[in-house]
C-alpha positions in Angstrom: -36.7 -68.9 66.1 -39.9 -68.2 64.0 -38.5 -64.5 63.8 -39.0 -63.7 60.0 -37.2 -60.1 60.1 -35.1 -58.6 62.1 -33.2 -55.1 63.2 -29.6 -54.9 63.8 -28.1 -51.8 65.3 -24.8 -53.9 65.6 -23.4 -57.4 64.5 -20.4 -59.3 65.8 -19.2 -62.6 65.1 -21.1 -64.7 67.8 -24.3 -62.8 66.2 -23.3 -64.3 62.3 -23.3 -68.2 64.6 -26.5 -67.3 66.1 -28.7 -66.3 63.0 -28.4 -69.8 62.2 -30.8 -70.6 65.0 -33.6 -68.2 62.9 -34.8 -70.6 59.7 -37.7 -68.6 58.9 -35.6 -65.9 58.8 -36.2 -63.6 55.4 -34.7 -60.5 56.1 -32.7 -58.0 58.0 -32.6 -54.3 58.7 -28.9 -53.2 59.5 -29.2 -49.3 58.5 -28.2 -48.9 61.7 -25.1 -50.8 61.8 -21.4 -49.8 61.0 -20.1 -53.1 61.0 -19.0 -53.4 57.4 -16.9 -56.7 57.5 -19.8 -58.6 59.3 -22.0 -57.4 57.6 -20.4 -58.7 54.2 -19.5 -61.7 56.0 -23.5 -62.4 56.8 -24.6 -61.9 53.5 -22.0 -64.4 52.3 -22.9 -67.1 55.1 -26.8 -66.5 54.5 -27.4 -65.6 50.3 -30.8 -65.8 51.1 -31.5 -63.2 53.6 -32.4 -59.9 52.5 -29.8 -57.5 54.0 -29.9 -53.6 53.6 -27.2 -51.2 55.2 -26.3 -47.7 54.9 -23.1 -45.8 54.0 -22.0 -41.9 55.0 -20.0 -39.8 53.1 -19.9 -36.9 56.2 -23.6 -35.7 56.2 -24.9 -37.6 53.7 -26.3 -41.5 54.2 -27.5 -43.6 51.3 -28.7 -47.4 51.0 -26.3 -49.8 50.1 -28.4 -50.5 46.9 -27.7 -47.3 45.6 -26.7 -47.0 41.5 -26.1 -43.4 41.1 -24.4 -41.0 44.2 -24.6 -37.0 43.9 -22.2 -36.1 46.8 -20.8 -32.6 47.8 -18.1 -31.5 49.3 -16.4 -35.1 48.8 -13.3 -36.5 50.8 -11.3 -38.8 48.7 -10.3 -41.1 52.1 -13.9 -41.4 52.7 -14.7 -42.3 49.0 -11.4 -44.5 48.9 -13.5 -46.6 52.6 -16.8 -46.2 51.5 -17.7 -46.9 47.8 -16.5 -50.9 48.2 -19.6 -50.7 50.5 -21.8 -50.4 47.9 -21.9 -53.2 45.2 -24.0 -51.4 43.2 -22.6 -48.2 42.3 -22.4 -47.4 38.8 -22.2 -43.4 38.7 -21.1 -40.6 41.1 -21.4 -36.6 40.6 -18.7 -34.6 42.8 -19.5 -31.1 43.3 -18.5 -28.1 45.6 -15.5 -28.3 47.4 -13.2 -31.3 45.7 -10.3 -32.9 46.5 -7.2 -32.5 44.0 -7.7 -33.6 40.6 -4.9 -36.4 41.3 -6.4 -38.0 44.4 -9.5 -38.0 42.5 -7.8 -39.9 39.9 -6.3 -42.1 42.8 -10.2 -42.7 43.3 -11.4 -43.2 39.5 -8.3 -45.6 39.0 -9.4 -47.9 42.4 -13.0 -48.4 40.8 -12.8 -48.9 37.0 -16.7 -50.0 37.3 -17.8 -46.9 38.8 -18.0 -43.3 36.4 -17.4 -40.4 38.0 -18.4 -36.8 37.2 -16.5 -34.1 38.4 -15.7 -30.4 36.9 -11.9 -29.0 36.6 -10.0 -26.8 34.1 -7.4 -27.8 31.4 -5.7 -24.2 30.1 -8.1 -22.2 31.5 -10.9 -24.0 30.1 -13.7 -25.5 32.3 -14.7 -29.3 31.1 -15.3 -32.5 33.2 -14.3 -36.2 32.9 -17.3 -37.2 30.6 -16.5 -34.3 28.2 -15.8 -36.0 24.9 -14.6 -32.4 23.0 -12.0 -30.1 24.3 -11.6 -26.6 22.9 -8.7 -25.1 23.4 -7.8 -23.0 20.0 -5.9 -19.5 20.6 -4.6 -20.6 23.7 -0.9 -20.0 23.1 1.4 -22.7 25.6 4.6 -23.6 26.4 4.3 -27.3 26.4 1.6 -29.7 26.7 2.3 -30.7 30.2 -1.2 -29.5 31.5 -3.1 -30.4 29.4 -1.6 -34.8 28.8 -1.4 -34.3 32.8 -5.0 -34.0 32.8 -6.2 -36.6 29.9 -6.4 -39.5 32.5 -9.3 -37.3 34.3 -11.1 -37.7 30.9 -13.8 -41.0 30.4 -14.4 -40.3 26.6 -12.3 -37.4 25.4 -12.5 -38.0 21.6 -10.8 -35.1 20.2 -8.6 -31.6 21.1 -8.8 -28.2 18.9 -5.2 -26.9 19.3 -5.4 -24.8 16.1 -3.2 -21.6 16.8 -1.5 -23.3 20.0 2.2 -22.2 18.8 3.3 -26.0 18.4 5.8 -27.4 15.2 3.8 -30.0 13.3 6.1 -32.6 14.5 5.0 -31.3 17.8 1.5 -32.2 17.1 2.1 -35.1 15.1 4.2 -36.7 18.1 0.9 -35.9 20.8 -1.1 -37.9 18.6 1.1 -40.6 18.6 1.4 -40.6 22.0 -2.4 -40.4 23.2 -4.1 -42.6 20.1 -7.3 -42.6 21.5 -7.6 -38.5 21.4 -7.7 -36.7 18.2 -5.4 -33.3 18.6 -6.2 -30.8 15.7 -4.1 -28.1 14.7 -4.2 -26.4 11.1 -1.1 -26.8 8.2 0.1 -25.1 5.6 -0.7 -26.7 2.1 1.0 -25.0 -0.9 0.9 -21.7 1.1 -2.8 -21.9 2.1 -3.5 -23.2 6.2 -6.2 -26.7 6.2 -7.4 -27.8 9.7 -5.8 -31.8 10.5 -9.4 -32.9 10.7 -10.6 -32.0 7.4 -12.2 -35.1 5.2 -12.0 -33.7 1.8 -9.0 -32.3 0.1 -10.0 -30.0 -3.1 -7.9 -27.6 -4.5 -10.0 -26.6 -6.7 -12.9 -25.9 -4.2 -10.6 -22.9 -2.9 -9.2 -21.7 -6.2 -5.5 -22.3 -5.8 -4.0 -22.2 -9.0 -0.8 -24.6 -7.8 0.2 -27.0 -5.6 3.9 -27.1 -4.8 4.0 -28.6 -1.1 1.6 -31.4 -0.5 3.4 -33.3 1.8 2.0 -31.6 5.1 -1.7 -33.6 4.1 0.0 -36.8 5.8 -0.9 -35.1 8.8 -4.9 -34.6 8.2 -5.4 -38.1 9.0 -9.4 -38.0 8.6 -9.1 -37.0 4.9 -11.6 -39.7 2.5 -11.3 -38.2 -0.5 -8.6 -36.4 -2.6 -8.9 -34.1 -5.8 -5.6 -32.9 -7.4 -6.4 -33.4 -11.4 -5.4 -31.2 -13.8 -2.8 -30.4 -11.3 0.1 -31.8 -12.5 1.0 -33.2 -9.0 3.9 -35.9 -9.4 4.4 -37.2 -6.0 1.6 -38.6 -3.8 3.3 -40.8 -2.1 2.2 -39.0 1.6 -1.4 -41.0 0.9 0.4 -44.0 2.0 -0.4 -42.2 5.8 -3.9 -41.4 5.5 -5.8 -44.8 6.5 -9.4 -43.2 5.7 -8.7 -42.1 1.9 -11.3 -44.0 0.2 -11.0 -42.0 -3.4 -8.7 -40.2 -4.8 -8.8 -38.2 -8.4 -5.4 -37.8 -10.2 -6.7 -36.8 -13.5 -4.0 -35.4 -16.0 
């Protein structure tokens, strides 16, 4: 009963009713020990005894204090068991052989605390989930089934260049609208003369066009801050009324 650590290669229930006969009792080695729900059920009952355990993905063991996991070859059932075994996981890199991109996402969606890192290909280009930039200009598709399929994968993804994809504007303009929290760029035609969607400054001038007959197609270049069209004799601008980051705009004569 003065016992002050101890080593558990096993624990049942009787075992949890007996530790209470140990009230020196500081800690516990269970590295040993596969008994999961006992275990969690003896820390619970006895908050201040020091437990560590182990947990195996296949080859590889790690202590259950773990943060950060780099484990190869993964098998999503054993990553689906094992991870709630580990309270403090924060970040896990996959590599080698993986799963399918969608059971991986089965995994990513179970733990929402937990990052993981894993490598996969949107159109033919390689990226991975923390990849905040996708480039995937003069890559001609069909539809964008791939690549909204594969968003969810993404932790951060920020912006998509889709300039010369072959989509309509309206295609474009409704994939924004769709995914808000991912930019997709693609390039427009402005009084004859083609301006990237993510542009932040809109002069005319700047590029020597002598005219400006069609300026509607700017409603789609929604980073735009600033506007010069003086001396232009532009009479409609009412397409500003869609740009929420125009901060000045120059209408001189």
């Amino acid at each position: 009963v003065s016992r002050k650590e101890l080593v558990l290669d096993s624990l049942s229930r009787n075992d949890l009713d007996v530790l209470a006969y140990f009230p020196m009792l500081s800690s516990i080695n269970a590295d040993q020990c596969r008994d999961y729900d006992a275990l969690s059920e003896l820390m619970e009952l006895y908050p201040d005894i020091a437990v560590t355990y182990t947990v195996s993905f296949g080859s590889l063991t790690v202590a259950h204090t773990e943060t950060n996991l780099t484990i190869e070859n993964p098998n999503a059932a054993d990553l689906l068991t094992q991870i709630p075994r580990l309270p403090y996981l924060e970040n896990v890199t996959l590599t080698g052989t993986l799963p399918s991109n969608e059971e991986l996402l089965n995994v990513k969606n179970a733990f929402p605390h937990v990052t993981f890192v894993w490598s996969f290909s949107v159109c033919g280009v390689q990226t991975n989930t923390l990849a905040d930039f996708l480039d995937l200009s003069g890559i001609r598709m069909g539809s964008t089934e791939e690549l909204e399929a594969a968003l969810p994968y993404f932790y951060q993804l920020a912006k998509v260049d889709m300039v010369d994809c072959g989509f309509s504007n309206e295609q474009m303009d409704a994939l924004n609208k769709r995914h808000p929290k991912t930019r997709f760029i693609w390039e427009v035609l402005v009084s004859g003369k083609k301006f990237r969607t993510d542009i932040r400054y809109f002069m005319p001038n700047k590029y020597k066009m002598r005219n400006l007959s069609r300026l509607d197609t700017l409603k789609y270049c929604k980073d735009i801050e600033v506007i010069d069209i003086g001396h232009y004799g532009v009479s409609d601008i009412s397409f500003i009324e869609d740009l929420p980051k125009l901060r000045c705009l120059l209408v001189l004569d």
